[in-house]
C-alpha positions as CSV (number, residue, x, y, z in Angstrom):
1,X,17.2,-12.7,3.4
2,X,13.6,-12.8,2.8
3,X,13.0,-9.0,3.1
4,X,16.0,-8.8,0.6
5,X,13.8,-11.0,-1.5
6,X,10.7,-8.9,-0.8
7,X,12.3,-5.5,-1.3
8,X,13.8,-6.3,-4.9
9,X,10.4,-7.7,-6.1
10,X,8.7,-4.1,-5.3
11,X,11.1,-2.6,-7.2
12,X,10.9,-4.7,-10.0
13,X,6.9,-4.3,-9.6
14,X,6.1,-2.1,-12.5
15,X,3.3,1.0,-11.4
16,X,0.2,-0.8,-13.0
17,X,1.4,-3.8,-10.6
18,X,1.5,-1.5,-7.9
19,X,-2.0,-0.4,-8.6
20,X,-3.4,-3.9,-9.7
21,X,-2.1,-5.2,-6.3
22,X,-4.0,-2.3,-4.5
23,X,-7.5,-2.8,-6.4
24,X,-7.2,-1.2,-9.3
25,X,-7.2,2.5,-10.5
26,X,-10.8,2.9,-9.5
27,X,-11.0,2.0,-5.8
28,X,-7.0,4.1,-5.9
29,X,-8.8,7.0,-7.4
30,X,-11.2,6.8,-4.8
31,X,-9.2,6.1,-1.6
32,X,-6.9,9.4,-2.8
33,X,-9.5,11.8,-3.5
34,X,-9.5,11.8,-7.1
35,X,-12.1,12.6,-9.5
36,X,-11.3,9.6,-12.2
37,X,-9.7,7.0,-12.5
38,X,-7.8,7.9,-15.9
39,X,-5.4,10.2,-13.8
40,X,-4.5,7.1,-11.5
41,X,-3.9,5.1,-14.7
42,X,-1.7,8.1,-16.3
43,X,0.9,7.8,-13.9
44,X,4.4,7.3,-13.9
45,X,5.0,6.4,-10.1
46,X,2.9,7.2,-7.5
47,X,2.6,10.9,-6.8
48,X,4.4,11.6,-2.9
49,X,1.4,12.9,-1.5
50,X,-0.1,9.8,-2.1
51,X,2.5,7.1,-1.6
52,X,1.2,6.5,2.0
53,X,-2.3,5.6,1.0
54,X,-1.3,3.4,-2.2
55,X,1.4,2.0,-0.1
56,X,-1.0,0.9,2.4
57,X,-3.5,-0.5,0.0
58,X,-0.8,-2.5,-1.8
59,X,0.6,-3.9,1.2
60,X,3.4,-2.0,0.8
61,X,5.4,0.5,2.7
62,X,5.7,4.5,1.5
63,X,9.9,3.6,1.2
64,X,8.9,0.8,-1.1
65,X,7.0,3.2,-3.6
66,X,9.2,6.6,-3.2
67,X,12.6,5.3,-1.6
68,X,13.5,9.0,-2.9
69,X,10.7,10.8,-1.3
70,X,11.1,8.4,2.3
71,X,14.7,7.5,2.4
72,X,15.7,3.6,2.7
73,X,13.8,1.7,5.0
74,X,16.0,0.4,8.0
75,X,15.4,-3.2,8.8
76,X,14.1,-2.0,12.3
77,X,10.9,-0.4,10.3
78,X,10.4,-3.1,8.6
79,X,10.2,-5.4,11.4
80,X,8.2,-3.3,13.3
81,X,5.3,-3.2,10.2
């Protein structure tokens, strides 16, 4: 029950959540490569090609940012995180 919980809060977890939660569009610019932070805070959802380092930062998992990118998350994966 409590990853039920869990999982339905990230998706209710608007993108400026997302990026509050993993330090802010600055330190996400840096960490992904990017040159400002204005592109971090123009997005819509978090580009796939950087889902897995956002995801980290956040505390999250890559299927919790881009379940359409990753798939569903078994509850074997998320045991094993």
């Amino acid at each position: 029950m409590t990853n039920y919980v869990g999982m339905c809060d990230t998706i209710a977890m608007d993108i400026k959540g997302i990026i509050r939660q993993a330090g802010g569009p600055s330190r996400v610019a840096k960490a992904t490569g990017l040159r400002s932070h204005a592109t971090v805070i123009g997005w819509r959802r978090v580009p796939a090609e950087h889902a897995r380092t956002v995801a980290r930062m956040a505390g999250l998992t890559p299927h919790d940012l881009r379940p359409d990118v990753f798939g569903p998350e078994t509850t074997h994966e998320r045991g094993a995180a």
